[in-house]
C-alpha positions in Angstrom: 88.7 56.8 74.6 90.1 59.9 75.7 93.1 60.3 76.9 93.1 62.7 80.3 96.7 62.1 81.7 98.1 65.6 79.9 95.4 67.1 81.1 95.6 66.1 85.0 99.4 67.0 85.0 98.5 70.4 83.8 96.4 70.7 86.4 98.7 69.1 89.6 101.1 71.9 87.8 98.9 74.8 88.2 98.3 73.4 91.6 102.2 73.2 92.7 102.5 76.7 91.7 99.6 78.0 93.3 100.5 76.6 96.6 104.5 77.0 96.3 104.0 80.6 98.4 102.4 78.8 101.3 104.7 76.2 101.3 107.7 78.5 100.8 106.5 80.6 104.0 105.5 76.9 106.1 109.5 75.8 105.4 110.6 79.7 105.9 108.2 79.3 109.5 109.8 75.7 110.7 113.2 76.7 110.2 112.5 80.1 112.3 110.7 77.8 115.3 113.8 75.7 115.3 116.6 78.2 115.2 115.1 80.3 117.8 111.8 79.4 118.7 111.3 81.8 121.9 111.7 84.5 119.0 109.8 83.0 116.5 107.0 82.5 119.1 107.2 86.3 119.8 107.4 87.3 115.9 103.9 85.1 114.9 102.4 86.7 118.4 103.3 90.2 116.6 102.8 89.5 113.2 99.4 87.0 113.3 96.7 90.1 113.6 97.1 92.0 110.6 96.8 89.1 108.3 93.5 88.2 110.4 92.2 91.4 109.9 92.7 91.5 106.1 91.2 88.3 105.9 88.5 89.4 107.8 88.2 93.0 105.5 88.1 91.1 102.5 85.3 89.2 103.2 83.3 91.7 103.9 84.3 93.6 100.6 83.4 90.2 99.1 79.7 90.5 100.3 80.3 94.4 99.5 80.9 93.5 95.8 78.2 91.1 95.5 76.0 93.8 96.8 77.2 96.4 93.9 78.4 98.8 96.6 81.6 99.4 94.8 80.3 99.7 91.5 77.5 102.0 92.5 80.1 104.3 93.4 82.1 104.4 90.3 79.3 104.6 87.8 77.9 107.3 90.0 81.0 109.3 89.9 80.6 108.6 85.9 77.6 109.8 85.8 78.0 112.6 87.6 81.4 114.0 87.1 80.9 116.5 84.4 84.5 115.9 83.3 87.6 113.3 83.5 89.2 115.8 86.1 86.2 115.6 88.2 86.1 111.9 87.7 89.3 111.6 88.3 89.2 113.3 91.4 86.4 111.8 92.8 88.1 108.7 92.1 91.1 108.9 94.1 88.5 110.0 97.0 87.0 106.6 97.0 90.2 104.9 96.4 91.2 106.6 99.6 88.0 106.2 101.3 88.1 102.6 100.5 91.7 101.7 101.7 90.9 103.6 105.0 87.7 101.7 105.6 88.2 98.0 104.3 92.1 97.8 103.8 94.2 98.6 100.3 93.9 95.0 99.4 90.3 95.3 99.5 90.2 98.6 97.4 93.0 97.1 94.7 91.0 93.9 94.6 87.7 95.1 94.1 87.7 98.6 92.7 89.5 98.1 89.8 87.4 96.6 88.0 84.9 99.3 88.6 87.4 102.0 87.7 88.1 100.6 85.0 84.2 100.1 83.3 84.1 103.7 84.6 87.0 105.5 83.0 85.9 103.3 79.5 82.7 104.7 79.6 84.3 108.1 79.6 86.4 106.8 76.6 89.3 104.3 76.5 92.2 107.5 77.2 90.1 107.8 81.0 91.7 104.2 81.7 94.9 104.5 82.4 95.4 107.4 85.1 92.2 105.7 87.1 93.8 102.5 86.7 97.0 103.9 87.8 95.7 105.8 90.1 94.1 102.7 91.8 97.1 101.1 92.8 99.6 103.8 93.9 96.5 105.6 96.0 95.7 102.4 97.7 99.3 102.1 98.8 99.9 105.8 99.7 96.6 106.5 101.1 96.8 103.6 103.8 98.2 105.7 106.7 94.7 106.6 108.0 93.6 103.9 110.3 95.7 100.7 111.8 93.5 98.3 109.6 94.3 100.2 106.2 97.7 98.1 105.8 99.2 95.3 107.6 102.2 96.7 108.2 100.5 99.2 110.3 99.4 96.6 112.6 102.5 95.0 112.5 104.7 98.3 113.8 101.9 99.2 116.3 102.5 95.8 118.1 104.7 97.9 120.3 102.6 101.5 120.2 99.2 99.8 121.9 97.5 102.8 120.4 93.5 102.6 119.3 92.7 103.3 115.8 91.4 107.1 117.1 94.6 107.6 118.4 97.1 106.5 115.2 94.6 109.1 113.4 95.4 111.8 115.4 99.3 111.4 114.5 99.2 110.0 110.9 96.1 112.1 109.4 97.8 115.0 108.2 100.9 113.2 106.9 98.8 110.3 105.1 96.5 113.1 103.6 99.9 114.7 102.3 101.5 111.7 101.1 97.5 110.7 99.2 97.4 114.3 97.8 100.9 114.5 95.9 100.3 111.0 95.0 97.3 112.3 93.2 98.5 115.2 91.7 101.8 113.6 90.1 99.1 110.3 88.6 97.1 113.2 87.2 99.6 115.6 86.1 100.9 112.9 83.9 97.4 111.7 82.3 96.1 115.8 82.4 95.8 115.6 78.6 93.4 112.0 79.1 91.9 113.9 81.8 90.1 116.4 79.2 87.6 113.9 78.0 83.9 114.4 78.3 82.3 111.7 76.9 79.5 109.5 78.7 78.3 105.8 78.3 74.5 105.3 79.0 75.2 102.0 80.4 73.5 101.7 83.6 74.7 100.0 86.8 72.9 97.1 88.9 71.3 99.1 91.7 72.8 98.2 94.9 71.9 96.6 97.6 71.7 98.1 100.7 71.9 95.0 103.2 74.3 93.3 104.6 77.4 94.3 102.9 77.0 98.1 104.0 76.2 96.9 107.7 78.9 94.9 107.8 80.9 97.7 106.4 80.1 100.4 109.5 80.1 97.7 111.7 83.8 97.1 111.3 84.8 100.5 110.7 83.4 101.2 114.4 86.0 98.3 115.6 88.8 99.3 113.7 88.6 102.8 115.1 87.5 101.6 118.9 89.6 98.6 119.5 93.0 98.4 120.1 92.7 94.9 119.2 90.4 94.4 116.4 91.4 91.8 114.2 89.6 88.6 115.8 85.9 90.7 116.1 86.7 92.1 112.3 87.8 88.3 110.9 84.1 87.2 112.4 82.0 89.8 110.9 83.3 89.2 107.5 82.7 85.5 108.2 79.2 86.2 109.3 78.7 88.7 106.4 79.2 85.8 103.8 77.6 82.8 105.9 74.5 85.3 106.4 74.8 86.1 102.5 75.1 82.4 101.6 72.2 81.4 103.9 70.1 84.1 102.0 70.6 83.2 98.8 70.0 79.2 99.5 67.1 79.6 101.6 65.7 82.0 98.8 65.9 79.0 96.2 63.6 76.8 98.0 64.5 73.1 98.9 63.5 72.0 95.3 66.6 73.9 94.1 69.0 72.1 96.4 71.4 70.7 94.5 72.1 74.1 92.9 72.8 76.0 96.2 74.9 73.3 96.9 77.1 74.0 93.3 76.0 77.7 94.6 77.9 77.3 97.9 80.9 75.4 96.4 81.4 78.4 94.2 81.1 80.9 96.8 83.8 79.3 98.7 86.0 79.2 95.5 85.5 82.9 95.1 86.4 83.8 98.7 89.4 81.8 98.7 90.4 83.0 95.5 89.7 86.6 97.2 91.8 85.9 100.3 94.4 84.6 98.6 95.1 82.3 101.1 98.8 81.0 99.7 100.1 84.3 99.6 98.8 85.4 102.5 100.5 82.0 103.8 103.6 82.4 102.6 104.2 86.0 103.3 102.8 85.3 107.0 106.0 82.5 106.8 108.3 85.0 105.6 107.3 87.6 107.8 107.7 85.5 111.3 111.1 84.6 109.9 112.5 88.1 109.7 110.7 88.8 112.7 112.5 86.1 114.2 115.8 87.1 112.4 115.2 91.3 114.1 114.9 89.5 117.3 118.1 87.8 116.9 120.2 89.8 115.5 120.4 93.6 116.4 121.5 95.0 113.1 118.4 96.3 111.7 117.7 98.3 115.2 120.7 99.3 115.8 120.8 100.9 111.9 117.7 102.7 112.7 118.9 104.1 116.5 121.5 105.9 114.0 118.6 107.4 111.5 116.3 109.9 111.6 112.9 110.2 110.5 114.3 110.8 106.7 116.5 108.6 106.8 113.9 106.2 108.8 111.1 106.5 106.1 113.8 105.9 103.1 115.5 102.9 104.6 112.1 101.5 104.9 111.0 102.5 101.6 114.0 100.4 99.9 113.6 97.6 102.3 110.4 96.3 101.5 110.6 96.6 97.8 113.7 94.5 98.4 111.6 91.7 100.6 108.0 93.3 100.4 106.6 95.6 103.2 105.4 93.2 105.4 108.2 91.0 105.7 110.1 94.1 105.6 107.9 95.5 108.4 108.3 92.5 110.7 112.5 92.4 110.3 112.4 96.3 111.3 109.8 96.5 113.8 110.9 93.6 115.8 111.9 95.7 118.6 110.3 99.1 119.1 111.9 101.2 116.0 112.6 105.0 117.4 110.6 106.3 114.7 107.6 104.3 114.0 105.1 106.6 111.9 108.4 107.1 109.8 108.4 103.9 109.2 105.4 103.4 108.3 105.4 106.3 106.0 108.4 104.7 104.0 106.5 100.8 104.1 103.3 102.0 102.8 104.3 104.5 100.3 107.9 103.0 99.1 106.3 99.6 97.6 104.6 102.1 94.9 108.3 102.0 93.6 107.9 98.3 92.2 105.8 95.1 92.2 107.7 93.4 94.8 107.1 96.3 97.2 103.4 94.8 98.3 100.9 92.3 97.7 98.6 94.8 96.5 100.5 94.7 93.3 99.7 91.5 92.5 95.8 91.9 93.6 96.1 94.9 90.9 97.0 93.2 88.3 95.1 90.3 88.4 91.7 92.6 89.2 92.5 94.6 86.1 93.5 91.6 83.7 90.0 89.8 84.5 88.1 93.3 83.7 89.8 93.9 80.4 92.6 96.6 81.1 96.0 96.5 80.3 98.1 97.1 83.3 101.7 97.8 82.4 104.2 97.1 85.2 106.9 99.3 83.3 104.5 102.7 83.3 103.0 102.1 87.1 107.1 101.9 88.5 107.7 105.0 86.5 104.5 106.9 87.7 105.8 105.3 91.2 109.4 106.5 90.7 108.2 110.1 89.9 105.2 110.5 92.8 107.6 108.4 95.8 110.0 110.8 96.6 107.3 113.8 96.6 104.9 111.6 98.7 107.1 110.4 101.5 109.0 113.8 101.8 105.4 115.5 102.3 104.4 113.2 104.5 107.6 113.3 106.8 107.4 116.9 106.7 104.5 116.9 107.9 105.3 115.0 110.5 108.5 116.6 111.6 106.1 119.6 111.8 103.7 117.8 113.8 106.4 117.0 116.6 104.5 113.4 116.1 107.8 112.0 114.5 
């Protein structure tokens, strides 16, 4: 008889650690609701949108995915790039297209696997900068639209401003901060770059259905509404219950059992896409800094006393220190006196190190299950050597703006 004990504790193991985020944020939430719960009320009021929205984003790049979208995109730009600076080019475009659209966690998640069969079927030395390139793009190039990064949503809780309106100010500067981002990934892989050799391998032709729908339809709210997280949360939800309904209606009632085992494993994959304890606990940490801004006026009263350098810097430290969204609700607690500053130094600073955003850890678990070799070590050097470059563009470019 076989003996199944070792085996269950390995499991209830993996299970502890899985969950020890959410429980980690739960404890970090009840202590915040008993020390100060009017604050604690008004932090979760603040900081409970953004991770609704990304929830409701990466669903619909789930349904996206299954729909080969995303890797239509990259083997088209392998196909037709000529060469590995073209490719690479057209790759950080999507990347930033991507992260402006469906949120950075959705373009880390999801696109690098697909950068990575792309840049390998331009030869292995195309991997690294569009690997690379993948993760510091997605956090620089999330300026564009509210729903590009939580932290956005999180500082706009005092602006009220529509997703039009945050364009207007944080284009130019987001488009600055994406560009030297770029150059300086490229610039360091310009010798990879030079490769010309193509894979025959052809792509699963997409499906153009429900995933691209869903797609426009909540790019429309993320630009329109001021408030969009609820309306985007529900069209990912019915983008994957229309998806699933397909799928088991298409298998007839004699395959029942099998849609079943079908649907099971759907719901695995969209947890395991959510990330639901991470999101948990970094919800948990957030509401307690939030909570700790409101009740103590340090951070505020620091920032009264910077300026929009200083503002984008301080922020840049801070949330590879705690992460940005924590960091984000402890500095936006009460109505910072440069907010796109800050934003410019949450977004683009976690490029400086893993702990700077969960987009880090999407990365590297998207690029372990696709067969690359993310280094930690080479992306905080690349980070180190693009940061300062990207944020000082992208606050001078908003100093010259006057939107500061």
């Amino acid at each position: 008889m076989t003996d199944t004990s070792g085996a269950g504790v390995v499991v209830g193991v993996g299970t502890v650690r899985r969950w020890a985020p959410a429980a980690a944020g739960c404890g970090f939430l009840l202590v915040a609701a008993l020390l100060a719960p009017h604050e604690a009320r008004a932090a979760a009021a603040q900081d409970w949108p953004p991770f609704v929205l990304v929830a409701g984003l990466l669903l619909v790049g789930l349904v996206a995915d299954e729909d080969h979208l995303f890797a239509a995109g990259g083997h088209a730009l392998a196909r037709l790039a000529p060469n590995g600076v073209l490719l690479y080019l057209g790759s950080a475009v999507l990347v930033v297209l991507v992260t402006t659209l469906l949120n950075l966690d959705t373009s880390v998640t999801f696109l690098t696997p697909v950068l990575v069969y792309a840049g390998r079927s331009r030869g292995e030395g195309q991997v690294a900068p569009l690997l690379y390139a993948c993760l510091l793009l997605s956090n620089a190039g999330s300026l564009l639209l509210p729903g590009s990064n939580l932290t956005n949503l999180i500082v706009l809780g005092h602006l009220h401003l529509s997703g039009r309106s945050f364009l207007d100010h944080m284009a130019l500067p987001a488009l600055a901060a994406a560009t030297v981002t770029a150059l300086v990934v490229g610039a360091v892989h310009h010798r990879a770059l030079r490769t010309t050799i193509v894979s025959a391998t052809e792509p699963e032709r997409p499906v153009l259905g429900v995933g691209l729908v869903a797609i426009g339809v909540v790019t429309v709210l993320v630009v329109a509404l001021r408030a969009p997280a609820l309306p985007v949360a529900a069209v990912g939800l019915v983008a994957v219950l229309v998806r699933a309904a397909g799928r088991s209606g298409a298998g007839g009632s004699s395959a029942s059992a099998g849609a079943r085992d079908q649907a099971r494993e759907r719901a695995r994959a969209a947890l395991q896409v959510l990330g639901v304890p991470v999101l948990v606990g970094l919800f948990g940490l957030a509401v307690a800094l939030g909570t700790l801004g409101r009740s103590w006026s340090g951070p505020a009263t620091l920032l009264s006393h910077l300026d929009a350098w200083g503002t984008a810097a301080f922020a840049a430290v801070t949330s590879v220190l705690v992460n940005n969204l924590p960091a984000a609700s402890l500095l936006a607690a009460r109505q910072p006196p440069h907010p796109f500053a800050l934003l410019i130094g949450l977004n683009v600073g976690p490029n400086l190190f893993v702990t700077g955003s969960l987009a880090w850890i999407l990365w590297l678990r998207a690029a372990k299950s696709a067969g690359g070799r993310p280094d930690v070590r080479r992306a905080s050097l690349l980070g180190v050597a693009s940061v300062p470059f990207a944020i000082a563009a992208a606050v001078g470019v908003l100093v010259l703006s006057g939107a500061s």
